[in-house]
Every structure is written in C-alpha cells, then in structure tokens.
DRENVEXBA-482023 format. One record per residue (C-alpha): residue in three letters; y, x, z. Coordinates in steps of 0.1 Angstrom, whole numbers. Example, Ala and Ser with C-alpha at 12.3 -4.5 7.8 and 13.67 -1.06 7.14 Angstrom:
<recs>
ALA_-45_123_78;
SER_-11_137_71;
</recs>
This chain:
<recs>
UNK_35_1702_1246;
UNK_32_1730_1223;
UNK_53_1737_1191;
UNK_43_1747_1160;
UNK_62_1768_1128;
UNK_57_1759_1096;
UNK_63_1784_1070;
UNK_68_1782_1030;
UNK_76_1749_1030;
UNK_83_1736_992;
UNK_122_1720_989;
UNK_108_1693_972;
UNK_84_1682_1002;
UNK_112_1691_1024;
UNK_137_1667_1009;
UNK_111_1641_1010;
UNK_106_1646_1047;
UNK_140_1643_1052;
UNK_141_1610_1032;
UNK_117_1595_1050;
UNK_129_1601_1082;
UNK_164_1586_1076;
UNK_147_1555_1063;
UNK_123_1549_1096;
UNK_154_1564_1113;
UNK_140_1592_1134;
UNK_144_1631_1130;
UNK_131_1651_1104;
UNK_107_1664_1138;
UNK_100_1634_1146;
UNK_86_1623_1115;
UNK_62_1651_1112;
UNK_52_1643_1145;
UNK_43_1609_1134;
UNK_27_1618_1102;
UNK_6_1642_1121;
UNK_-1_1616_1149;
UNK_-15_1593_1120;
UNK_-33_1618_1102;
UNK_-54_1630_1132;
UNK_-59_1602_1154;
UNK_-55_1574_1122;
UNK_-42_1538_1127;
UNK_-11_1527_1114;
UNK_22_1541_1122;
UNK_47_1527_1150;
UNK_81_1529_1133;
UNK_91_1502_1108;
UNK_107_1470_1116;
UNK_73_1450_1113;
UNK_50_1471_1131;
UNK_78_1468_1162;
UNK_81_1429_1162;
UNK_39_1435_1159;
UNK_38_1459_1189;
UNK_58_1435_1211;
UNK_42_1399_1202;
UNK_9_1418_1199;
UNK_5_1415_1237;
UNK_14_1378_1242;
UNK_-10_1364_1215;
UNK_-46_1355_1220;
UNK_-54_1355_1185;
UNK_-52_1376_1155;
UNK_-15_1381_1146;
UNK_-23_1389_1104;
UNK_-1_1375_1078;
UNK_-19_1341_1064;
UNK_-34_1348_1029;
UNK_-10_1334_1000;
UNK_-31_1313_974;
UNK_-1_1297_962;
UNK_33_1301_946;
UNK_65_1290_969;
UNK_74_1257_957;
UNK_110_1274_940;
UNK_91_1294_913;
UNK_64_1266_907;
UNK_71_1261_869;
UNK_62_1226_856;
</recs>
C-alpha cells in the first residue's frame, strides 16, 4: 500500500471531510480513501446503512433488488 501527503489543504474542505466521515462513521483517512476508491474505479460507495443491508441481501437474491417506482401517494397524505 503506498501513502500519499496532501498538502495546502483549504479548512473549509477539511472540515467537510471531517464531517463526512463522522456521519458514515469512519476516519477522516478512511474517507478519502473511499472518495478516492469511488472517484477512480466509480460505482457507488460501500458505507451507508442501505448500501450494507444491499451488499448482504445482494447475494441471496436472484433478481434485481431496486426500490419499486412510487406512482402513488401513501394512503395517510391522500387528501380527499
């Protein structure tokens, strides 16, 4: 594995970095690392509570696992 500096890096991007990574719950490293991953090779990325449950079911499903299309209003906010 090989490491890599980054230099004159802006606060502002900084803090955002550091945000994101406390709200997927990795390190600040580790989100760079998966912002990079996703940047280079593309796809989505594998941190998020609905991309896990997708990873594990993924496997045990024959068919496609997307979200069904929503044409209609839940019956609650149906006005009549």
């Amino acid at each position: 594995m090989a490491t890599l500096t980054i230099r004159n890096l802006d606060d502002e991007v900084k803090e955002l970095l550091r945000l994101a990574a406390a709200r997927n719950g990795h390190s600040m490293e580790e989100e760079v690392r998966s912002i990079l991953r996703q940047a280079m090779l593309g796809g989505t990325p594998n941190y998020g509570l609905a991309s896990r449950i997708h990873q594990r079911f993924a496997a045990l499903s024959e068919g496609d696992l997307r979200a069904p299309v929503r044409d209609q209003l839940p019956r609650q906010w149906e006005i009549e």
